[in-house]
N, C-alpha and C positions, 0 to 999 in steps of 0.2 A: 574664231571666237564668235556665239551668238551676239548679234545686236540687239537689245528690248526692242519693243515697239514704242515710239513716240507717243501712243495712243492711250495703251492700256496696260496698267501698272503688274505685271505677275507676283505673285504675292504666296511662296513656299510657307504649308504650315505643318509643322512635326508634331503632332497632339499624344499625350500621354493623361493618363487618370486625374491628376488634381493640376495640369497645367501644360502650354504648348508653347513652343517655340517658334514664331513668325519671323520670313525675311522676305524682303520686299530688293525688287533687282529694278534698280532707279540708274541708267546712264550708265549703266556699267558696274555698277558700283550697289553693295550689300548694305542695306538697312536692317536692322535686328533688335530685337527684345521678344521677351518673356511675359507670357500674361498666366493669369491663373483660371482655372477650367470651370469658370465658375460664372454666375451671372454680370458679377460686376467686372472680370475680369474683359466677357465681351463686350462689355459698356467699353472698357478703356481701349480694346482693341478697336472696337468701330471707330472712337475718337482719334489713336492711332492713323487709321488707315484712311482717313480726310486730306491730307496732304496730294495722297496718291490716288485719287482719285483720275478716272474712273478704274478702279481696281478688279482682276481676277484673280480669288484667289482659290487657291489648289491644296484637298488635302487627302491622305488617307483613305482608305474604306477600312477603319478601324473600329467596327461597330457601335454602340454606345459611348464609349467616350468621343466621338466627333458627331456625332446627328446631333446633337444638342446644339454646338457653334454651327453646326452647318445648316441648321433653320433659323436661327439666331439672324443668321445674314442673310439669308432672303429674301428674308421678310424687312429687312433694312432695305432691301432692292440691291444688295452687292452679288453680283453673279459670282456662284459659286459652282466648283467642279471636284465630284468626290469619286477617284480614282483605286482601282485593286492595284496592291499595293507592290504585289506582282510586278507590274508595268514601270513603278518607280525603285525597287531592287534590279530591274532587268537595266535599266534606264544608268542606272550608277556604275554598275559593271561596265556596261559600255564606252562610261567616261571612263574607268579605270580608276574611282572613287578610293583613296584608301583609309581617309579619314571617316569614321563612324560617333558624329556625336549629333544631339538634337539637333545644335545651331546647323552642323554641314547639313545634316539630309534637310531640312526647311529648306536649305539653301537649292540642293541639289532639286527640290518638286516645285520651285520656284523656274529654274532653268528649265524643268519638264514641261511646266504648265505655259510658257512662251516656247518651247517649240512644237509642244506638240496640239495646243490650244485644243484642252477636251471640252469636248460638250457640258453645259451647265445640268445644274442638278435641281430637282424642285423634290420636297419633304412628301411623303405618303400621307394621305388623308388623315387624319388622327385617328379613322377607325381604327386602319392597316396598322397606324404606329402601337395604338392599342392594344389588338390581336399578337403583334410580335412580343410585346412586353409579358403577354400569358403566357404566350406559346415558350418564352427563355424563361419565366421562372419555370415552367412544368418540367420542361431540358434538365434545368437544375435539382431542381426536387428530387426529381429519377435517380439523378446521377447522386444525390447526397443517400438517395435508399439505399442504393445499391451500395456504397465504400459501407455506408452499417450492417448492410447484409452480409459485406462479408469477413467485416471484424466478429461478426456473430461467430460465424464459423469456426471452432478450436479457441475460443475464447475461455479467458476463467472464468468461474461458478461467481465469483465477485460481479461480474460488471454485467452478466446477462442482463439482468434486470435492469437497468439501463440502457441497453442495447433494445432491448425491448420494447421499451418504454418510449427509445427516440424515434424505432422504427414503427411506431403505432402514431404516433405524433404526425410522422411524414407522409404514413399512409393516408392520414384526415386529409394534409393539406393538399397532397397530389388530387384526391377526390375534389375536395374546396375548388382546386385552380380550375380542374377538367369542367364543373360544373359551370365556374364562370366564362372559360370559353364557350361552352354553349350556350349560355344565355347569352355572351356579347353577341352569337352571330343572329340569335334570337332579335335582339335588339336593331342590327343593322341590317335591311333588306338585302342591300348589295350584296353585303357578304354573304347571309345566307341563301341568297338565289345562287351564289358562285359555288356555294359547299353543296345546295343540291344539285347541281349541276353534275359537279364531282362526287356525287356519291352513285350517281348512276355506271361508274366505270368499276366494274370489277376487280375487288383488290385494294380499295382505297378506301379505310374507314377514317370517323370524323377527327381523330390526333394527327393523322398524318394528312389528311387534307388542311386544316391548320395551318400546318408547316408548313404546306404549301402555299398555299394564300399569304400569308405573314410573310416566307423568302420571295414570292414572286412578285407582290406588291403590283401592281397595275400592269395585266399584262398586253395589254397595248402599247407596252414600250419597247415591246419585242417585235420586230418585224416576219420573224419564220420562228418553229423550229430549233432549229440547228443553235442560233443566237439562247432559247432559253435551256440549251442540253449545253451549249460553253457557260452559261452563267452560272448552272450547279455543277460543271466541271466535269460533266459527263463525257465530251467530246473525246475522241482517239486523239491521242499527241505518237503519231508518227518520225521512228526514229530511222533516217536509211541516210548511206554516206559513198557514196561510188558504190563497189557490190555489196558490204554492208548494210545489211535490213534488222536492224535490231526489235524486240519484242514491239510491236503496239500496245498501250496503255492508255487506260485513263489521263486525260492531261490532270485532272484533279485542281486547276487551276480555277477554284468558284467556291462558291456556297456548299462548305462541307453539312451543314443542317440539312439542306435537303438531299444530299447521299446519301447521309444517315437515315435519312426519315423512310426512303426509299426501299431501301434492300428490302427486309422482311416484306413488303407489298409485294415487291418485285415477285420473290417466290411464291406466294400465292397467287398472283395475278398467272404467273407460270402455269398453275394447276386448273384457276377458275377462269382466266379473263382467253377467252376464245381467239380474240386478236397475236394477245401476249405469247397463248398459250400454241400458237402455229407458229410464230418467230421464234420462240427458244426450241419448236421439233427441226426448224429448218435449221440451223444452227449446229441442234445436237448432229443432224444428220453428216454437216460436213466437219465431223472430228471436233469442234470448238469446246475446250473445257470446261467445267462446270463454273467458274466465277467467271469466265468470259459472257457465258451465254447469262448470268443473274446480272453484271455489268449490264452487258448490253437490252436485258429485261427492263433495268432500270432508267436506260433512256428510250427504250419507248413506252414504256407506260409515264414518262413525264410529256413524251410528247403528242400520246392520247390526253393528256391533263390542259396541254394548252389547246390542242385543237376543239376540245369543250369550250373551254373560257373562251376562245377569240370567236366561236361563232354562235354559243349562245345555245346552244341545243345538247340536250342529251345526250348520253354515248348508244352509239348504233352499230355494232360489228360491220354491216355490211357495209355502211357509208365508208366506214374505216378500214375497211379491206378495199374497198373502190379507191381510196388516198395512198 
């Protein structure tokens, strides 16, 4: 059985849309309650978690509904650590977990977060937080066009007009949202020295750079590489077992928005980006199939995208052939 630390209280939080399930692993033994996802809710949980001080607590990377508690405590000065969630499914299996409810998994990233003591987390500048809030309603907007485009489709003569009407509505706002991404990065220098930065990479116009900026968030917290092709889950998850070598794939374990955002770049950067476009001929050369070699387009043209951002200079083919 794990022993806590005398020191510092680990503190499992299960967050769901209008409320999360906190436990705190004190001496052996489960503290628990329920707060609501809501302002005053983390008022009671801070007052909550004063007993147990000095407290770490551990929760999810369950996008918007936990960034909101998890700058909430911060900025209280309570060290916070926001884990893919990945790690804590992989984490419960291994206990051989078979109970599945809020209270137990609180419980269980409570046990995660004392043995495996993850690194703390600190909130993205409000620009970045800002940029991401454009860049997901735009995600959604697309995606609301698109289910009306295709109820249009073999629809009755009744509801065209309708259909019409809401996809003329969507098309304003999609324009609305794109406009005010542009101005925000108009607005912020940083950002937009990092977008022109990224637009000198062929293959990467200003919506999917975006997405890029918004999921990569500060990328100086990447040390290589390799670390921001596993954060969009670009990386090979190699399967082999004694003489068994099962296919290579995608681990897919990350930031599915920038996959997404990826592909369609990826096949252009194929045709136009000169670096790109010699990596998927060497590829085709030795037999690799067509989604293997767009896969693998798609992590290096992410990894032309941080080599930009971490040194601050324009894309150069030849510097990037010298790399």
């Amino acid at each position: 059985m794990l022993t806590p630390s005398p020191t510092v209280a680990p503190i499992g939080v299960d967050i769901a849309k209008a409320k999360f399930d906190a436990a705190a692993w004190i001496d052996g033994k489960y503290k628990t309650k329920v707060f609501s996802n809501t302002l005053a809710g983390f008022e009671t949980f801070r007052t909550w978690l004063r007993p147990f001080a000095p407290a770490h607590v551990c929760l999810e990377a369950t996008g918007r509904y936990g960034e909101a508690l998890a700058t909430f405590l911060v900025a209280q000065g309570i060290t916070v650590s926001v884990v893919n969630p990945a790690q804590i499914h992989a984490f419960g299996k291994a206990e051989l977990s078979r109970t599945k409810t809020d209270k137990s998994d609180a419980k269980s990233i409570a046990r995660f977060c004392h043995l495996h003591q993850p690194p703390g987390w600190q909130p993205l500048p409000p620009a970045v937080r800002q940029l991401q809030a454009l860049v997901r309603r735009l995600d959604e907007l697309m995606a609301m066009r698109q289910m009306e485009h295709n109820r249009q489709d073999g629809a009755d003569a009744t509801v065209q007009a309708s259909l019409t009407h809401v996809l003329a509505l969507l098309d304003a706002e999609i324009e609305q949202t794109r406009a005010a991404i542009h101005a925000h990065f108009e607005q912020h220098p940083d950002l937009r020295a990092q977008r022109d930065l990224l637009d000198t990479i062929p293959g990467l116009g200003e919506t999917t750079i975006a997405v890029l900026l918004a999921g990569l968030g500060d990328i100086h917290r990447f040390d290589n590489a390799k670390q921001v092709a596993a954060f969009a889950g670009l990386s090979p998850a190699e399967r082999q077992s004694g003489k068994y070598k099962g296919q290579t794939r995608l681990s897919k374990t990350g930031d599915a928005s920038l996959r997404k955002a990826l592909y369609f770049p990826a096949i252009v950067a194929g045709q136009h980006n000169p670096i790109v476009r010699a990596f998927c001929e060497r590829l085709k050369a030795k037999g690799k199939a067509g989604k293997v070699i767009v896969c693998a387009a798609m992590r290096k043209l992410l990894t032309l995208a941080y080599g930009v951002l971490k040194s601050g200079c324009p894309f150069d083919p030849k510097l990037a052939l010298a790399n």
